[in-house]
Wavefront OBJ file of the C-alpha trace (Angstrom):
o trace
v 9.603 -10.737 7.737
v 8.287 -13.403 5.654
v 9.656 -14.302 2.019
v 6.744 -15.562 -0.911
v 7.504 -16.895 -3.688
v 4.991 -16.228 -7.154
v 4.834 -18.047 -9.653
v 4.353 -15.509 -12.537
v 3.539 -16.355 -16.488
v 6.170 -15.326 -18.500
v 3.828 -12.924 -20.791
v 2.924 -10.471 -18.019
v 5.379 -8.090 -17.679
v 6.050 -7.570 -14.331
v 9.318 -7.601 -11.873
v 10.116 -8.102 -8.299
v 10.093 -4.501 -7.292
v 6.307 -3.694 -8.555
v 5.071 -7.112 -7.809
v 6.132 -5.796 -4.330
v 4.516 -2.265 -4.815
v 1.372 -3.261 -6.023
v 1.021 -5.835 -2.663
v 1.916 -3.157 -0.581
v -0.448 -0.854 -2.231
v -3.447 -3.566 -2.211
v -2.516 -4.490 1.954
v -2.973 -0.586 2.913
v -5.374 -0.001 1.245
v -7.044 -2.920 3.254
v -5.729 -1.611 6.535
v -3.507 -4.615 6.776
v 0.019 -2.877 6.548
v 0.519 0.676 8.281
v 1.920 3.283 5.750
v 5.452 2.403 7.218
v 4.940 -1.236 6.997
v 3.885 -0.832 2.880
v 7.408 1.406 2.426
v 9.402 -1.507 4.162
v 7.646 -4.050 1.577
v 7.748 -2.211 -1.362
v 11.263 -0.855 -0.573
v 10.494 2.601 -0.554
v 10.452 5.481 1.765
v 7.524 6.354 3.152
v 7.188 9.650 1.092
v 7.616 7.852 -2.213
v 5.654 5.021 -0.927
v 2.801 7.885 -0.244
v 3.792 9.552 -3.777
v 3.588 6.208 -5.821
v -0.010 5.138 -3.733
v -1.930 7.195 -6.196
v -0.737 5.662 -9.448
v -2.140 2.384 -8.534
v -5.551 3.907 -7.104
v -4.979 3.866 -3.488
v -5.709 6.771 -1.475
v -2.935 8.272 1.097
v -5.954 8.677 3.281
v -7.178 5.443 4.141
v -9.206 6.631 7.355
v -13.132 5.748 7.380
v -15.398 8.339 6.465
v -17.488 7.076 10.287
v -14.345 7.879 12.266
v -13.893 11.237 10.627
v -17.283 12.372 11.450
v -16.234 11.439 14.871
v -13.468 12.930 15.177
v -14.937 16.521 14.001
v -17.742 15.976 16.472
v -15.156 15.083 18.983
v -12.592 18.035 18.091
l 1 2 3 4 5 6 7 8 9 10 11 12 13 14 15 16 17 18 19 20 21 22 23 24 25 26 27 28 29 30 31 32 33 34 35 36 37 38 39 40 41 42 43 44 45 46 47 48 49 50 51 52 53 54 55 56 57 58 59 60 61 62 63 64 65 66 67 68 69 70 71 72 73 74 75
């Protein structure tokens, strides 16, 4: 796994842990990370990983509305 290093002004009130959350959040919700791969970033299981998803406006359901339809015409 890689390590990154921010650079963070001093005003904004934010720590490792959520810094880590909210790039976890923002890379699944881009399709970038599986839901397992954001809970190993943000340090979390993957149920509190899914619980915490909604306070920072990601969906636990990040599946395109096209492949739905799909999939219920396939099913």
């Amino acid at each position: 796994m890689k390590t990154i290093t921010l650079n963070i002004p001093d005003n904004i009130d934010l720590d490792q842990h959520e810094a880590a959350m909210i790039l976890a959040a923002k890379l699944y919700e881009q399709g970038k990370v599986s839901m397992g791969q954001g809970a190993e970033i943000a340090g979390y299981s993957k149920g509190t990983f899914m619980e915490l998803l909604g306070r920072y406006g990601v969906s636990v359901f990040n599946y395109p509305a096209s492949d739905l339809a799909n999939d219920v015409k396939n099913a």
